[in-house]
N, C-alpha and C positions, 0 to 999 in steps of 0.2 A: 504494500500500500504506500502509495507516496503524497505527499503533502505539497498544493502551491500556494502561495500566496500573494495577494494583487490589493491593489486600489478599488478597486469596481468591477463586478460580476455583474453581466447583464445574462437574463436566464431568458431563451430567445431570440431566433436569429430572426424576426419578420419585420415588417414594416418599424413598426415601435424599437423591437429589439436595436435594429439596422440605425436608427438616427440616436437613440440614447448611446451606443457606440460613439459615433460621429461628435456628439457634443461630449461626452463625457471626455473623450480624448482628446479637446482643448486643453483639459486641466492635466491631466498625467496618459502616460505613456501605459500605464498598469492597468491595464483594461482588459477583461475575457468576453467576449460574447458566446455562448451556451446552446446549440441549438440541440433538441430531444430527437428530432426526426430528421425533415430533410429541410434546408438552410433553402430561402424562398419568402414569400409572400402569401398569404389566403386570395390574396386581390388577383395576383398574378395567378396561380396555379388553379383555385376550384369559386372564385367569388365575383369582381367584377367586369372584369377584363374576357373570361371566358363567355361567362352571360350576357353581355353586351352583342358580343361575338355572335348570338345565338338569338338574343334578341333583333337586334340589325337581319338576320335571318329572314326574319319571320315579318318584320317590317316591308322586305321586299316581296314576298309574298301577298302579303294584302294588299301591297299599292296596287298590284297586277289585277288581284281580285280585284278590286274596289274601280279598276279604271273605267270603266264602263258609265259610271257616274258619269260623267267630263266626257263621254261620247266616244272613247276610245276601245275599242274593241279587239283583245288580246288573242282571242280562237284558244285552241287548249295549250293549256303548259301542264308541267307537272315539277312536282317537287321531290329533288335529287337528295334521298337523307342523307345516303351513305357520304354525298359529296359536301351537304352543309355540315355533318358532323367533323368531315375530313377538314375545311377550312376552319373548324371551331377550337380543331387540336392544333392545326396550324401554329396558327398566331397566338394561340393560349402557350406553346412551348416556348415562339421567341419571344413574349414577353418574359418567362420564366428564364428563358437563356439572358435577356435581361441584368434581371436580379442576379443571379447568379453568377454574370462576369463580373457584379461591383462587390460581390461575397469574396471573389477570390484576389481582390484588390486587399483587402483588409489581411495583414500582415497575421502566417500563419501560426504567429505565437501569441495570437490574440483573439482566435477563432479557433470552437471544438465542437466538435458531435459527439454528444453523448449523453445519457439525460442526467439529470441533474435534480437530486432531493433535498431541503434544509432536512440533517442529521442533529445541530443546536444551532443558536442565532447566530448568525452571519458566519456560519459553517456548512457548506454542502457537500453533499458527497457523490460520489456519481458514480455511475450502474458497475464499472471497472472494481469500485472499492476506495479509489483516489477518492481525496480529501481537496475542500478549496475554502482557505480563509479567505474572506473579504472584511475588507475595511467599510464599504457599503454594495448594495445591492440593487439591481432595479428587474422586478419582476414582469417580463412582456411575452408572456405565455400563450398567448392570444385565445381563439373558441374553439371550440366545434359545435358540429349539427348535435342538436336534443333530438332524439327518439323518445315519445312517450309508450309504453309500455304494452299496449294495446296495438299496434303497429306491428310490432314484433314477430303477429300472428301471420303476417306474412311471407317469412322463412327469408329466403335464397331472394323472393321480389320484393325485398325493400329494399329501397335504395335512396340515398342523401344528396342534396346539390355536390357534394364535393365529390360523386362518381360518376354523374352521368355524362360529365361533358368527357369521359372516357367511350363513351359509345362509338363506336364504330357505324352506324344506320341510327336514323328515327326509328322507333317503336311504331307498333299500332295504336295503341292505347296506355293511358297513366291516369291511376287515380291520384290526386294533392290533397295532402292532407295538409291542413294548414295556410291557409290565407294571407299570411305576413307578407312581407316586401320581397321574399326568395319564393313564396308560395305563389304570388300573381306571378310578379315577371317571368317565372320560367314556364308557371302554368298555360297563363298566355302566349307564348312564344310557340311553347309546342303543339295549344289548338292551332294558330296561323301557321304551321308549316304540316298539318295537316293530321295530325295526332286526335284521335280522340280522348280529349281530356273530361275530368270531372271535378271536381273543389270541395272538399266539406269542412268546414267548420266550427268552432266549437263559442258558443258565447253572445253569438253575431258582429264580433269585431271584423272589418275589413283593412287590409293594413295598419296603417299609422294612424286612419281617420278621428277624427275629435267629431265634426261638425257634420249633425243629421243630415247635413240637404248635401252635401257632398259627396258623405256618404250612401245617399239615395242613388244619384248621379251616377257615380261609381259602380254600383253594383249594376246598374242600367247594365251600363257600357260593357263591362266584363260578362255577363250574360248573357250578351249577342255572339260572343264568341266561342263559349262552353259554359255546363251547366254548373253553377254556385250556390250554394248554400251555408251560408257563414254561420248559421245554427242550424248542421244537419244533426240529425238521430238517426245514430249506427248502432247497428243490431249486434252482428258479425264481423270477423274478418279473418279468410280462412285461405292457406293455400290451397292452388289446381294445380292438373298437369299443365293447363295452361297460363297458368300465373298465379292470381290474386282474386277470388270472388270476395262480394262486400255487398252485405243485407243492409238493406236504410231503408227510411222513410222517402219517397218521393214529395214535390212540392205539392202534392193535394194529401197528403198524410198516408198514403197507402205503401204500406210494404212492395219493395223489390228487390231482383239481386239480380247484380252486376260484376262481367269476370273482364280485369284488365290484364295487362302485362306487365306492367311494373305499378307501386304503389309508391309514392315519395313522399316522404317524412319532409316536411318544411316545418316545423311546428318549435322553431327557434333555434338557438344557438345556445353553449352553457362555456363559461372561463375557463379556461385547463389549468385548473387552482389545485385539482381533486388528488393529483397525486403529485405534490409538491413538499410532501409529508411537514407541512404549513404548522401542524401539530408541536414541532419539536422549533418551530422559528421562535416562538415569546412573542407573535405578534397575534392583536384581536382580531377574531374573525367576524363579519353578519354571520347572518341567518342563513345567508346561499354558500360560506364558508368560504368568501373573499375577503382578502387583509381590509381592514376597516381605514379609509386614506381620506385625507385633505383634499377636494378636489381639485386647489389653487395652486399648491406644491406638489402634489400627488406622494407626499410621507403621508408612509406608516404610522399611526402613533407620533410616537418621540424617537422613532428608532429611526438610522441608517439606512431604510429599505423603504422605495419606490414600488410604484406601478403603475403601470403603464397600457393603453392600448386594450384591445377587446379584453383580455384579463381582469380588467378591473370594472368591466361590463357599461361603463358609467355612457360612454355614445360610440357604441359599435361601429364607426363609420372609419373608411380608411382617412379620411385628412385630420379627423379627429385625434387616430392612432400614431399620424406623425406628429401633432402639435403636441400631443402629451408627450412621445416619445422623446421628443427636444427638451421637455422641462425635466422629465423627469432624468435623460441624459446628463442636462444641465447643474440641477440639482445634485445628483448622484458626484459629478465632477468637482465641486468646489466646496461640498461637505466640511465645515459645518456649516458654510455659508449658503444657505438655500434665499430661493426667491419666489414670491408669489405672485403671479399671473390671472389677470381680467381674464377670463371664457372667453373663446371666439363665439360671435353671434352663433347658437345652433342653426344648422341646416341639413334639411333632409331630403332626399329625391330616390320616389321609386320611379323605375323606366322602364312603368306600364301604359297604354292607351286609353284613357287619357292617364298624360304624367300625374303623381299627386307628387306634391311638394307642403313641407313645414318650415317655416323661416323663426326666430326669433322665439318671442313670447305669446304667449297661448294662453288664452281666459280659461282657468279652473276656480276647483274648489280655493286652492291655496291660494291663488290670487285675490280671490274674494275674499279671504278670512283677514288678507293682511294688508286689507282696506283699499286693495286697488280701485279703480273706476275708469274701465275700459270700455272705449264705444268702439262697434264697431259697424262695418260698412261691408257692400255687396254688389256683383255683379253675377249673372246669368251669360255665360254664352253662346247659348243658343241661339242669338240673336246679333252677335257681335260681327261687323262686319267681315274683317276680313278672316275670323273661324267660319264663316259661312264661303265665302271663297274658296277655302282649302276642302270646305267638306269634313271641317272638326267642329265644327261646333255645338258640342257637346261639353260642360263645363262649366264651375263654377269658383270664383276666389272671393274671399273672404278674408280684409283688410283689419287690423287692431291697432286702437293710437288709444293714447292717454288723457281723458278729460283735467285740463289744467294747464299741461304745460303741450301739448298738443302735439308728444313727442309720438312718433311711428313706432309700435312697439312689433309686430311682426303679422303673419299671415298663414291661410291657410289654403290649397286648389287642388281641384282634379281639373284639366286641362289641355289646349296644346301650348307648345312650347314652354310648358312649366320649368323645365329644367332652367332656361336661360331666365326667366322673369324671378325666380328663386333667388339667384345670382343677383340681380339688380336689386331684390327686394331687403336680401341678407346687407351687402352694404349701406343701404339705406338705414337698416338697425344700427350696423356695425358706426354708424360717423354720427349716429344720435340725430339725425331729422327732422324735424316734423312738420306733419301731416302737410301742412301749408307750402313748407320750403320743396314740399318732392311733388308738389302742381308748379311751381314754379321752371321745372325742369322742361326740355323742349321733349315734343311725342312727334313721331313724323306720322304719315295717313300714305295708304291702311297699312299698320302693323296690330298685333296683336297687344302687343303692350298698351294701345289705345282702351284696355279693356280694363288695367291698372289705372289707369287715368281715370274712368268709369268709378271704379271699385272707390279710389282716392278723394273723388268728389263725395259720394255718399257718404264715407266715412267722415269728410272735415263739416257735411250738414249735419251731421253727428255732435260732430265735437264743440262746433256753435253754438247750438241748441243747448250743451250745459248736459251734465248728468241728470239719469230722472231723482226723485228724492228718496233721501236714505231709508230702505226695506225695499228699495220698487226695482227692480232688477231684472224686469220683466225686457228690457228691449239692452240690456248690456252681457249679453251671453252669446255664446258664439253661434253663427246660421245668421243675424239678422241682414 
């Protein structure tokens, strides 16, 4: 058994792991980055880079379908799986080839494979039996897929977003279990490339969604394409020779059963905390048994250890996982000198049809308890010029600013080009705005963003008008 000893143990070689490296090794040269499996990205190898890949798929797919609209008529095509799987692994390896030639940039007495347990606080041990003191630590362990238990009954056909863009061909058929932001966009993707898909869900949540009418919207939309149910009741789930049968209720309450070929578990993600034998670190855990941290330092406690990135669950997003990555690198690096850091405005985008998107701050309970007074404002686009143009106009956003000081506080849509109106609306938080100063901005005609300007107006006849009076809360909730 041999013993090393360093400045800074990063446990994780991914996105998070990758840049708390980078900063840490401003301050010392003492650095190990730790990777368990294999050194890469989730984004890169099974998340969003592949999906995109797949999604973009299926997007050319229904422009084709869809052309006929606009008077264009395609005659037959057909969709090549074995070839869109083939270009899916393509470009999902050289992005991995990627990451991997900036892995081997990193000097190899400061990079290891191998996994890595706290054995006592700021002692790990790793699977060999070698020892590794560290002076601090930053934990960036990143997720995997949750399987819940019931799933299970599917044997050999279940299968998780992180296998399938291993497919060699499209399937015939996929059941999705699980509705979140991995559950649409891939569910979607694969009815548009010609899959028969199905959706069930548990609760009636639909993605990210907050806001009823939205969420009406949404479900429209994704319904035209395969059948959904965000509060199904499943009976069964049992394997065939030929896949996966699954007893449910249909939409008029009547029993049926349904045999696909693969079943996919979307039904979340969990931290890879579980076997980090976290038990023997001295540091406190929650309730889901993630080290308990700062979200402005990202320490532990009072202790020497960081975390970072999907690991510490707190916003599963890759830009998220580099900007924690950096603090928590940063931090780890100049120990005992740490520094606290403003949150980047939140932003969220799934890249389903229509996009939905979450920017900023969001009217809930906690907002209300802690005396906020959010009005907020609205558009429909179903009527918006140039969504009718394109033949999207389907969608709806939903603006929030602050009675008082009349600042933009953030937003919520299902729509077209939400991804980019997201971006414009996120800085808008981000530089503190309001309502008044982002009408002041130029809109050109017709774009879509004319629909923001819509949304923008309602909201500052809002903000004019005054809060309604204290208990009346009737027109300050989100939908109006």
């Amino acid at each position: 058994m041999a013993r090393r000893k360093v400045d800074v143990a990063i446990i994780g070689g991914g996105t998070a792991g990758m840049v708390a490296w980078r900063q840490a090794r401003k301050h010392t040269e003492s650095v190990l980055m730790i990777e368990g499996d294999r050194f890469g990205t989730t984004c890169a190898r099974v998340g969003c880079m592949p999906s995109k890949l797949l999604i973009r798929a299926a997007e050319a797919a229904h422009e084709v379908r869809q052309s006929s609209r606009f008077g264009i008529e395609h005659g037959e095509y057909r969709v090549d799986g074995a070839a869109v799987m083939a270009r899916v692994r393509r470009y999902r390896d050289q992005f991995v080839d990627g990451v991997l030639e900036t892995i081997e940039k990193i000097p190899a007495e400061q990079r290891l494979l191998a996994r890595a347990r706290f054995s006592a606080p700021m002692e790990l041990e790793l699977e060999n039996g070698d020892r590794i003191d560290a002076d601090r630590i930053v934990i960036a362990t990143g997720s995997r897929s949750h399987v819940v238990p019931m799933l299970k009954a599917a044997g050999s056909r279940l299968i998780t977003s992180e296998a399938i863009f291993d497919w060699t061909d499209l399937p015939e058929s996929v059941a999705v279990f699980g509705p979140g932001v991995i559950g649409l966009e891939l569910g979607q993707a694969l009815a548009r490339l010609g899959v028969r898909v199905r959706m069930f869900g548990v609760g009636g949540r639909l993605g990210p969604i907050r806001d009823s009418k939205i969420r009406e919207i949404a479900l429209e939309a994704f319904n035209r394409d395969f059948p959904l149910d965000p509060d199904a009741r499943v009976h069964e789930i049992s394997a065939s020779e030929q896949g996966v049968d699954i007893r449910f209720d249909d939409a008029h309450g009547d029993p049926v059963s349904e045999g696909f070929e693969w079943l996919l578990a979307a039904t979340g993600r969990r931290p890879n905390v579980d076997d980090l034998g976290l038990e023997h670190s001295g540091l406190a855990l929650d309730e889901r048994g993630v080290p308990r941290f700062d979200p402005f330092t990202l320490q532990c406690g009072d202790s020497p250890v960081f975390i970072a990135g999907d690991a510490n669950e707190d916003r599963p997003l890759l830009h998220e996982a580099a900007n924690e990555g950096r603090l928590a690198g940063q931090n780890a690096g100049s120990w005992p000198q740490i520094r606290a850091r403003d949150r980047r405005t939140p932003l969220g985008i799934v890249f389903t049809d229509p996009q939905i998107i979450q920017v900023g701050e969001l009217p809930d309970e906690a907002s209300a308890e802690a005396g906020r007074r959010i009005a907020s404002g609205s558009i429909s686009f179903r009527r918006q010029g140039r969504s009718r143009v394109m033949g999207r106009n389907l969608g709806r956003l939903v603006v929030h600013g602050e009675f008082g000081s009349g600042r933009f506080l953030g937003a919520e849509m299902a729509g077209p080009a939400a991804e980019h109106i997201a971006h414009l609306l996120a800085w808008a938080v981000e530089q503190k705005l309001t309502v008044a100063r982002m009408l002041e901005m130029p809109f050109y005609h017709p774009v879509i963003e004319e629909g923001v300007r819509s949304a923008l107006y309602d909201l500052n006849h809002e903000l004019k008008n005054g809060p309604p009076p204290a208990g009346d809360c009737t027109d300050c909730g989100p939908g109006v």
